[in-house]
C-alpha positions as CSV (number, residue, x, y, z in Angstrom):
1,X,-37.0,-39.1,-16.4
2,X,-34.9,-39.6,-13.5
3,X,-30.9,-39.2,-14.2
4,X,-28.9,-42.5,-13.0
5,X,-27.4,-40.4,-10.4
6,X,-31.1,-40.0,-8.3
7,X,-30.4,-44.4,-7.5
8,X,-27.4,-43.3,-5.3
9,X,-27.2,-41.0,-2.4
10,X,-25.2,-38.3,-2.3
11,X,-23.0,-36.5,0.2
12,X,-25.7,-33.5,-0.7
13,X,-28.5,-36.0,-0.3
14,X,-26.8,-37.5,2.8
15,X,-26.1,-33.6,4.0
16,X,-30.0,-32.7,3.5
17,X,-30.9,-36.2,5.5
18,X,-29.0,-35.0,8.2
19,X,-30.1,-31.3,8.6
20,X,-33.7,-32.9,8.1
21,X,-33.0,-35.0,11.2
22,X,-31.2,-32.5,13.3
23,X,-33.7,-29.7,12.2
24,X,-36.1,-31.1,15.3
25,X,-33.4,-31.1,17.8
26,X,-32.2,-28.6,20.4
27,X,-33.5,-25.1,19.9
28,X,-35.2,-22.9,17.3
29,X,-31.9,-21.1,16.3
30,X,-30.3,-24.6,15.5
31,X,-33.5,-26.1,13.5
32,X,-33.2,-22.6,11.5
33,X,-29.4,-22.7,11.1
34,X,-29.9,-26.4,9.7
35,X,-33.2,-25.5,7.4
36,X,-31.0,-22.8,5.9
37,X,-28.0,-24.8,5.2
38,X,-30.9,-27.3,3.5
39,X,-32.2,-24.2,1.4
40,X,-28.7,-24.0,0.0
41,X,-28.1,-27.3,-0.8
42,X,-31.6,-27.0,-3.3
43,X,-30.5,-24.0,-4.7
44,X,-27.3,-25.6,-5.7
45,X,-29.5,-28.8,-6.9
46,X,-31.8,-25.9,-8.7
47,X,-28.9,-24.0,-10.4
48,X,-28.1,-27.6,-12.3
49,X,-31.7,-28.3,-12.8
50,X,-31.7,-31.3,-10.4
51,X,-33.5,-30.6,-7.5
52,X,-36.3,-33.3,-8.4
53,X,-33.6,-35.8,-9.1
54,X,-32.1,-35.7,-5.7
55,X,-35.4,-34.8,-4.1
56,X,-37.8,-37.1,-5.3
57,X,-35.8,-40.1,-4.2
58,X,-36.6,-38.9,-0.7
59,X,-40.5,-39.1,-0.3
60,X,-39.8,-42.4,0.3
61,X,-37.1,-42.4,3.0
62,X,-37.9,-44.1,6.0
63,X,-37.6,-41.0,8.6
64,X,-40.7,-39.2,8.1
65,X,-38.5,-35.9,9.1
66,X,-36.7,-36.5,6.0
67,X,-40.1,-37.0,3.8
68,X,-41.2,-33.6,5.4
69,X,-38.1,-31.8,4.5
70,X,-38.4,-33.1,0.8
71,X,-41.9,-32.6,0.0
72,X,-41.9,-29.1,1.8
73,X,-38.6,-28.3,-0.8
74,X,-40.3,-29.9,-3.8
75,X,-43.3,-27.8,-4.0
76,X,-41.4,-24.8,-5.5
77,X,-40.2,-27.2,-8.5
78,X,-41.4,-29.2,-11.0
79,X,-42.6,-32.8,-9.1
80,X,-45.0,-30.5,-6.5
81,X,-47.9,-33.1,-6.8
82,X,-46.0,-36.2,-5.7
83,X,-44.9,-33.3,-2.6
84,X,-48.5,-32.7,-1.9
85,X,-49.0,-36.5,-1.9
86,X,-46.6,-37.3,0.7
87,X,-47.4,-34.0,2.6
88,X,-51.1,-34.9,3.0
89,X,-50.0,-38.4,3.8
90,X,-47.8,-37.0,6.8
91,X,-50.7,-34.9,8.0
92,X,-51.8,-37.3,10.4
93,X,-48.7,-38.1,11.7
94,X,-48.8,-38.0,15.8
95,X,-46.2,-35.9,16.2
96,X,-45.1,-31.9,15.0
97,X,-44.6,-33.8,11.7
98,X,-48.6,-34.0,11.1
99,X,-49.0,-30.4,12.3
100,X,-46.1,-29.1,10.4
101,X,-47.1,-31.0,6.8
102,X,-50.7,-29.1,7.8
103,X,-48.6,-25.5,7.9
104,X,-46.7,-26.5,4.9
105,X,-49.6,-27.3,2.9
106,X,-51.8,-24.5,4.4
107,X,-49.1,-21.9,3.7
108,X,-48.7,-22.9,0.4
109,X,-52.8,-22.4,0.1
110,X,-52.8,-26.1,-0.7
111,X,-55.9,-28.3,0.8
112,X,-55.3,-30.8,2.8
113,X,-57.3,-32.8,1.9
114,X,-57.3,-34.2,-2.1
């Protein structure tokens, strides 16, 4: 079950949001400098046991940057089906989005397909 806290965004959440973003803009050293500071911000989540509480609330934002960034997180945790879901979902986005939700999954020796 969800805690309360997974109905509001947090500065965290809002944090992660924004390196998701900013992780496709400018060059490779910035998109790694913002996926690392994301890696920290789960294993702060992790170290409380929250990271599907915070995480799971965004495989349904809006950006699908931000759903990519989520479901790519969540499948080291507990909630990795609903990741899969969204991942396979974003597969055939027409952008790097589709292609990198294909790496994720691949990497992960995950089908793409159900």
């Amino acid at each position: 079950m969800m805690s309360e806290m997974a109905n509001v965004t947090s500065a965290e959440q809002m944090e992660f949001i924004n390196n998701a973003e900013e992780y496709w803009q400018g060059s490779a050293k910035h998109g790694n400098a913002k996926e690392r500071a994301n890696k920290k911000i789960v294993a702060k989540w992790a170290e409380s046991a929250m990271v599907a509480d915070y995480l799971l609330p965004l495989l349904e934002h809006n950006s699908a940057k931000v759903r990519l960034a989520a479901a790519a997180h969540l499948l080291n945790y507990s909630e990795k089906e609903k990741a899969i879901e969204v991942l396979r979902d974003l597969v055939d986005h027409p952008s790097l989005i589709g292609s990198s939700a294909d790496a994720v999954l691949r990497i992960h020796k995950i089908s793409v397909t159900p």
